[in-house]
N, C-alpha and C positions, 0 to 999 in steps of 0.2 A: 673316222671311218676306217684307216689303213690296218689301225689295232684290233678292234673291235669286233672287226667281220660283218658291220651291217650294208648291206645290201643297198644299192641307190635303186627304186622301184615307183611305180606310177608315174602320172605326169610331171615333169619340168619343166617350166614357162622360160622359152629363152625371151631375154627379157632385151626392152627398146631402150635404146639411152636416150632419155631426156634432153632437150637442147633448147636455148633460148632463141628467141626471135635471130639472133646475129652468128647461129649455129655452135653457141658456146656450151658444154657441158653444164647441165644444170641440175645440182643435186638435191635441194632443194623440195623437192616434189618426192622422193625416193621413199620414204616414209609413207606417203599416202598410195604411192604405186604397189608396196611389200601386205599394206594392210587391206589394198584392192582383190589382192591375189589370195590372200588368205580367206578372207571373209568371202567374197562375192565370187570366186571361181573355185577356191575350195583347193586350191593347190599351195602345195608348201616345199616346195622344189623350185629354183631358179639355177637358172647358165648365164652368165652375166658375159659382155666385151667378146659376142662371140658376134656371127653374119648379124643374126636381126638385131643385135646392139650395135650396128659398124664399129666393130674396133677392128677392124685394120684401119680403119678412117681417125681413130684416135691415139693421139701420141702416148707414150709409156707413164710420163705422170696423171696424163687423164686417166687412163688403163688403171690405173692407181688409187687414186680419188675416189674413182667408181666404187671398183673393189672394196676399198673401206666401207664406204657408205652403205652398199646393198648390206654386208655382212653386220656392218650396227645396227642396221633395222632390223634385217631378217633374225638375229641372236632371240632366242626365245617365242618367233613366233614362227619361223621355218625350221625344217627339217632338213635340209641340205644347200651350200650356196657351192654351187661349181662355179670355177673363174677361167673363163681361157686364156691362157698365157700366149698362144702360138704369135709368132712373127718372124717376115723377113730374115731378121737377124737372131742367130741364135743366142747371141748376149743378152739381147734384150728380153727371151724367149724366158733364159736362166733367171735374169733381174726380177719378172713379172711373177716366177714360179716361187721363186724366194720371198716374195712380198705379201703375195698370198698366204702363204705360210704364217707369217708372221701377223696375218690380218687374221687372221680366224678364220678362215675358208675351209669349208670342207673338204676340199675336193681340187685340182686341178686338169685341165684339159688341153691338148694343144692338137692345131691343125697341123699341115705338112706343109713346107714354104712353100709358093707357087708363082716364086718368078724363075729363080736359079733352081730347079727340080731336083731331087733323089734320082739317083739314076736307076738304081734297083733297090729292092727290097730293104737288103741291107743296112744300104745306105740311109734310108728313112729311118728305121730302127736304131742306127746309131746317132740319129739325131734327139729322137724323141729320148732316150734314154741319158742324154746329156740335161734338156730340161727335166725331165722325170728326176734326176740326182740333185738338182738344186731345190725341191724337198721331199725331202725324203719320205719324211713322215706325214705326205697326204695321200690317198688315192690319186693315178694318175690315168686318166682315159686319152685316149685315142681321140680325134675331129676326126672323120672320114665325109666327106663331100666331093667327091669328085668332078659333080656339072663345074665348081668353080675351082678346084687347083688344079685341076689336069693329073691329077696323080693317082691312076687307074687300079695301084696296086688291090689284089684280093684282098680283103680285111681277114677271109679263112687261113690265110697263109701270112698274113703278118700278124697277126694271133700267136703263133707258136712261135714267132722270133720274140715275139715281147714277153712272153712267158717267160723265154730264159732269161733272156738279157734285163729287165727291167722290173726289181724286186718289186714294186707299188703299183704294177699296172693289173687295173681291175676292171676294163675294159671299153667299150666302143661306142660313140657317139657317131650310130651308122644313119649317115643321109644320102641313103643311094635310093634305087629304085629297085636292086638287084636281089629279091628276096631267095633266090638260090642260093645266094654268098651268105646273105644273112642266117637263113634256116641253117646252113652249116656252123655257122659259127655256134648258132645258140646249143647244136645237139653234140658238140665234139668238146666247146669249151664249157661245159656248163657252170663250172665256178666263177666265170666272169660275166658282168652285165652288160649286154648289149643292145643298147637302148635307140629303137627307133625313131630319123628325123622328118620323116616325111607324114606329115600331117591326115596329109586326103586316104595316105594309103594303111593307115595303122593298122584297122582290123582283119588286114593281110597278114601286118604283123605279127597280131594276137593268134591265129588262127596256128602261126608256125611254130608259139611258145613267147611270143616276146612279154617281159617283164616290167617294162618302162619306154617311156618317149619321151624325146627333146622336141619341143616345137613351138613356131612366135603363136600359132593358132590358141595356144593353152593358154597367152594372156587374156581373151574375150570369150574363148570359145571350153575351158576349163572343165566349167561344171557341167557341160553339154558333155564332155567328150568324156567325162569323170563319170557318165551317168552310162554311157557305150560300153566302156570298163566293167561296170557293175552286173550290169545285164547279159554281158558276154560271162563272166566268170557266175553267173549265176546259170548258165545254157541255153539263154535265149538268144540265139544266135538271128533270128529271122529280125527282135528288135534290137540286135547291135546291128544289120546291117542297115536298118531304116534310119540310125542315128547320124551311122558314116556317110551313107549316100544325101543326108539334107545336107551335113558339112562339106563333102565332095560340091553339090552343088552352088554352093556357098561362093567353094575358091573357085569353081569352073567359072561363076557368076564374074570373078572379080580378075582372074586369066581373061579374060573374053574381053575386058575394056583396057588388055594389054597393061596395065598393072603387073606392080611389082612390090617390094620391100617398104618403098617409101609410103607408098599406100597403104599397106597393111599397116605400119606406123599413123597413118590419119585415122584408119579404122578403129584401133587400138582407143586414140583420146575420142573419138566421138561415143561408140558404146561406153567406154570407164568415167570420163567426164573428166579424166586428168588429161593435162594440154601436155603434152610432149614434144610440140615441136616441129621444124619441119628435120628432112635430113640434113645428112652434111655431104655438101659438095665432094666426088662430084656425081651424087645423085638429087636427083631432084621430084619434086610430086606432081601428078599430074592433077591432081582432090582438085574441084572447082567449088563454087560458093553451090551449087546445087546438087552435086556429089550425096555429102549427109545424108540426106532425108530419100536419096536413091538404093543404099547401104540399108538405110534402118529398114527401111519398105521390103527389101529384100531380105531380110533377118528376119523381117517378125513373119513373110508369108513361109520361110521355114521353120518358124517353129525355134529361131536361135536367139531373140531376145522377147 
């Protein structure tokens, strides 16, 4: 991609890490989750080892393992495999980005660390551009989430540091809520993509220019949201917004029963029919044996399975 000039566009299914009954990394299943995504959701974009994969929950050789794996399946039946590198440590930030490299990954991504913080601007920027150098020859985006690192910086204004400073960065995995920053970015940088993380709110996105979206909803919810896409770039805006607001009510559905991450991971294997697992400590799920059939009830009276 960094050669080439193509563009990272449409949905990206950030994707769940599989885990065994005893919370063990389970690869195993990676094949039938890659060929779930292509066939049945229609997307051919994955973010691997990013939030909805816990990897901060996974050590640097799991981080690893993964990476390989998604990238040998996904080889010839996807279109792009972004890997997040981001961690604590910037060694290991460097390690993950080199690995990737060397795995065939399209693409890399990092967050901003969010124990010991960036004090300014700068200061993030000259981190990100230490991992961005260990390789070179990927595309290197941005993680922006701010509800969980605490790291408020504007993405409009760290856009133009990264431009200078960091030859491969092609742009922003924006999961904010802040579509004032975002609309800037997209009208001021236009040669970088900046790809929307929040699910409920995409066709706010759409409506500002956005080209792409990251998000764990595009593992089950894909061809629903592929189909919002269509109709929107076709000018039907009245039925993209009836597609957004069933998916809006979807998650308002699944917020409401205080649900979170781990949940959306039970949702995940019960619509696909692939087991993934529960989390890894220290999150836990709250899914009961009569959860299921409360989820599917709720999906089929909107209209999502």
């Amino acid at each position: 991609m960094a050669s080439d000039g193509k563009r990272l566009r449409g949905l990206v299914a950030a994707t769940f890490t599989p885990m065994t009954v005893n919370c063990e990394v389970n690869l195993s299943i990676i094949q039938q989750y890659v060929d779930y995504l292509v066939h049945k959701q229609k997307v051919r974009n994955i973010f691997v080892n990013g939030t909805t994969g816990e990897g901060m929950s996974l050590s640097v050789l799991e981080r690893k393992r993964l990476a390989e794996e998604w990238v040998k399946h996904a080889r010839g039946k996807m279109d792009n495999v972004v890997v997040h590198v981001g961690c604590l440590s910037l060694e290991d930030s460097k390690d993950l980005a080199s690995h990737a490299a060397s795995s065939g990954a399209d693409a890399i991504c990092a967050v901003s660390p969010s124990f010991l913080k960036p004090s300014c601007p700068d200061a993030l920027v000259v981190y990100l551009k230490e991992v961005a150098s260990a390789a070179p020859s990927l595309p290197f985006y941005y993680y922006h989430i701010p509800s969980l690192t605490g790291v408020t910086f504007r993405v409009s204004d760290l856009t133009g540091r990264m431009k200078v400073q960091i030859p491969s960065f092609r742009g922003v995995k924006f999961s904010d809520t802040d579509l004032l920053d975002f609309s800037i970015c997209l009208h001021r940088y236009q040669e970088y993509d900046f790809l929307y993380g929040v699910d409920e709110q995409l066709l706010g996105a759409l409506a500002f220019g956005a080209q792409g979206a990251v998000g764990s909803t595009y593992n089950y919810l894909g061809a629903t949201t592929n189909q919002m896409l269509t109709v929107f770039k076709e000018g039907d805006l009245e039925k993209a917004r009836e597609i957004q607001c069933r998916i809006q009510a979807f998650v308002a559905f699944v917020f409401a029963l205080g649900w979170g991450l781990p949940e959306f991971k039970n949702i995940m294997s019960e619509v696909s029919g692939i087991d993934l697992g529960p989390p890894r400590p220290p999150l836990t799920s709250g899914f009961k044996p009569e959860h299921p059939e409360k989820i599917r009830e709720e999906m089929k009276k909107l209209n999502l399975i």
